[in-house]
N, C-alpha and C positions, 0 to 999 in steps of 0.2 A: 480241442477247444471246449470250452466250457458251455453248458445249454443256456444257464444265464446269463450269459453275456450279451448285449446287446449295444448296440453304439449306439442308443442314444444315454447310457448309461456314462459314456465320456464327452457326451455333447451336453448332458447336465452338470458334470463335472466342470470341464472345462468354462461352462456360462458361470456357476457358482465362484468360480476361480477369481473371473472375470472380474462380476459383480462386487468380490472384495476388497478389490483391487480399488475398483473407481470409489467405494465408499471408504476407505482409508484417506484415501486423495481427495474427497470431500471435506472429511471429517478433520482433516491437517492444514486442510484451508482455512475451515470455518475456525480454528481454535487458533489459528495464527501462531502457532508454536513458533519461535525462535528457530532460524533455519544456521545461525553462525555458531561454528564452534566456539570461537573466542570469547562467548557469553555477552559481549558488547549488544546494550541495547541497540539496537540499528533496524532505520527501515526507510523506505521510501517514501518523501514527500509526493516528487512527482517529477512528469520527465518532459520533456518538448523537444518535436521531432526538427531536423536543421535541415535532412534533406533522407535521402535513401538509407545512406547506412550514419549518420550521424547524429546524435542526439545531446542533449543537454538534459541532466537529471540532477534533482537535489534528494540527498542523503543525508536522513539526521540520524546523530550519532551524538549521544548523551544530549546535552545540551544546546550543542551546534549544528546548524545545518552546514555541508559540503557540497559546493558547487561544480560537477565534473564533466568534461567533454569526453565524451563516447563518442570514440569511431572506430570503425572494423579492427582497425591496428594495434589500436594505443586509447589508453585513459585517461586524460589531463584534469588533475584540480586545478581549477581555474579562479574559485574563492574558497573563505571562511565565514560564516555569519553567527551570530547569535540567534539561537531559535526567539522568534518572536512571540513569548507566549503569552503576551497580554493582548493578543489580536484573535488567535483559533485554540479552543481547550481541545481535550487527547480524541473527542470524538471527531474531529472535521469540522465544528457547529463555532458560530462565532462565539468569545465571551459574552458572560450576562451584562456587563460593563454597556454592550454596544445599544441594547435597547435605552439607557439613561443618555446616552450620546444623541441618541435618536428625536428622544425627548424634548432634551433641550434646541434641538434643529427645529423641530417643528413648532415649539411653544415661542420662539422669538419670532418679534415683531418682522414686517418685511422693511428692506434697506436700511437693516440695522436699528430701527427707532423703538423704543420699546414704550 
């Protein structure tokens, strides 16, 4: 055996490994790569739980949202929709449209009289 060898020589090793590990898997989150082969832009709007193993999730994919039932067994599309995109832009944040919406709510008179 060799004099310098030392196990914490493979206890640094293996933490270095580690730590590369979870910062790749950081790093792949934060940049949101594209995880489909088939290059289809696609991602998750969002999902609502039905019960233990059941859920409901929309998936937009180009232009459309897809409405599908998850459960343990089986996937059901259940719709089709048009992405709605005069309501939320690509950040999650409402359109700028909604503050002139807002506007005119609050500037009219009350019971309609102006």
């Amino acid at each position: 055996m060799d004099a310098s060898y030392s196990p914490w020589t493979s206890v640094l090793a293996l933490g270095l490994v580690l730590a590369l590990i979870v910062g790749l898997g950081w790093l792949l989150r934060r940049l949101r790569l594209p995880m489909s082969r088939t290059g289809l832009p696609m991602r998750t709007v969002g999902a609502l739980s039905l019960g233990a193993r059941e859920r409901l999730v929309v998936v937009e994919i180009g232009t459309q949202w897809h409405v599908l039932g998850v459960t343990a067994g089986a996937i059901s599309s259940i719709a089709t929709l048009a992405r709605p995109e005069a309501d939320i832009t690509d950040n999650g944040t409402p359109a700028p449209n909604f503050m002139a919406q807002l506007s005119a709510l609050l500037n009219r008179a009350p019971n309609g009289k102006e």
